[in-house]
C-alpha positions in Angstrom: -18.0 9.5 14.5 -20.8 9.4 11.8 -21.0 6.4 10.3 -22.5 7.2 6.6 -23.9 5.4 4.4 -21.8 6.9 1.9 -18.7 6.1 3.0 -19.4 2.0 3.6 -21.1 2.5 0.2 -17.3 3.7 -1.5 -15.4 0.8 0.0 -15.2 -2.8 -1.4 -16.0 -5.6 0.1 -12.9 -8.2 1.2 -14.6 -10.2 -1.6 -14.2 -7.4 -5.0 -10.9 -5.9 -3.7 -8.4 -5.5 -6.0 -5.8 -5.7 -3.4 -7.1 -8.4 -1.2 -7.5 -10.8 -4.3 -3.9 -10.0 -5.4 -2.3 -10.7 -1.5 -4.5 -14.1 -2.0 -2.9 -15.1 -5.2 0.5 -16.2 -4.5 1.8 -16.8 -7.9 0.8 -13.1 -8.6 2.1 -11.5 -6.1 5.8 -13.2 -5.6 6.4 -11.3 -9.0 5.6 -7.9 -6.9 6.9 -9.0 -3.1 9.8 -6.9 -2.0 9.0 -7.1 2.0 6.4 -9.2 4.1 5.4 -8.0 8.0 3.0 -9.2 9.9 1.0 -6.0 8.8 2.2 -4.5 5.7 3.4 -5.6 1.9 5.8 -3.4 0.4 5.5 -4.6 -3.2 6.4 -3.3 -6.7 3.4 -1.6 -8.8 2.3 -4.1 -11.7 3.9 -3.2 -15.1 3.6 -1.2 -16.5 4.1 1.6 -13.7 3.3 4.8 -14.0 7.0 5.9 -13.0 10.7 4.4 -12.1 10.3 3.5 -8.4 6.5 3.6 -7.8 5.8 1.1 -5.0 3.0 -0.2 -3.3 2.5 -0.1 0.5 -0.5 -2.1 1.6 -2.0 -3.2 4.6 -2.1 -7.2 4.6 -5.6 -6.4 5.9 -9.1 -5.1 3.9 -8.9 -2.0 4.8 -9.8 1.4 2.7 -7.4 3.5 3.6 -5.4 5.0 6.7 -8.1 6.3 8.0 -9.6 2.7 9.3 -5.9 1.8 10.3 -6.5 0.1 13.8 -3.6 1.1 16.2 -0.8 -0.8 15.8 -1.2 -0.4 12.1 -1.2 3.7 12.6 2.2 2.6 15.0 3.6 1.0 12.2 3.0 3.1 9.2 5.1 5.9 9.6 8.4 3.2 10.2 7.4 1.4 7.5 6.5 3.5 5.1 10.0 4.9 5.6 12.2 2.1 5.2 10.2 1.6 2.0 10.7 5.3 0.7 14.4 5.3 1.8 14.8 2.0 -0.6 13.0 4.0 -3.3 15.9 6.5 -3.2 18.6 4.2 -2.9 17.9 2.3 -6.2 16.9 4.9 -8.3 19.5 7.9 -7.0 16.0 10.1 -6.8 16.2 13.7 -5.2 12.8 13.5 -3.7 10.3 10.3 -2.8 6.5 11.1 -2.4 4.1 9.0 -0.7 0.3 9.3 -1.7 -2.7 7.7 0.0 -5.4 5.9 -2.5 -8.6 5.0 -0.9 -7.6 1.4 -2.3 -5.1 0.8 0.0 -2.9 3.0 2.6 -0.3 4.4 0.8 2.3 4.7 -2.2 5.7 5.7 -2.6 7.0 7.2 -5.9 10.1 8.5 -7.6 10.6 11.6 -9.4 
């Protein structure tokens, strides 16, 4: 693989993260915590969310995205992100649950 300048140039650092500093502020993000693992958060988008059932899937490492997952983290997405997407549709009734990668963390699960 390439590494680009680009790419290392469209990541934050551990220190600007928007992620990383709300996983380091416990007071912040006990309001959002549904489910700790040793690797992910599954955690409630901050208000006000975009839709009923948005949730946040993050890795409880910097990271930018799946695409640096190491591999037990790409071994534990898939289960993970399923439990959380099978909770989506049992609280809200939904017919369909999507999940959508951000280059801000590794993935998203909404209801529509």
């Amino acid at each position: 693989m390439i590494d680009s300048p680009l790419r290392a140039a469209s990541q934050p650092d551990q220190a600007t993260c928007g992620v990383c500093r709300l996983h380091n502020d416990q007071d912040a993000i006990s309001h959002f915590e549904i489910h700790r693992e040793p690797l992910w958060l599954l955690r409630h988008h901050p208000l006000p969310a975009p839709l009923p059932g948005w949730l946040m899937l993050d890795a409880r490492r910097h990271l930018g995205g799946p695409i640096d997952f190491n591999p037990e983290e790409a071994a534990g997405f898939g289960p993970v992100l399923q439990r959380g997407c099978a909770l989506v549709r049992e609280l809200t009734g939904c017919d369909r649950v999507y999940a959508i990668a951000f280059g801000e963390g590794p993935a998203t699960c909404i209801c529509t």
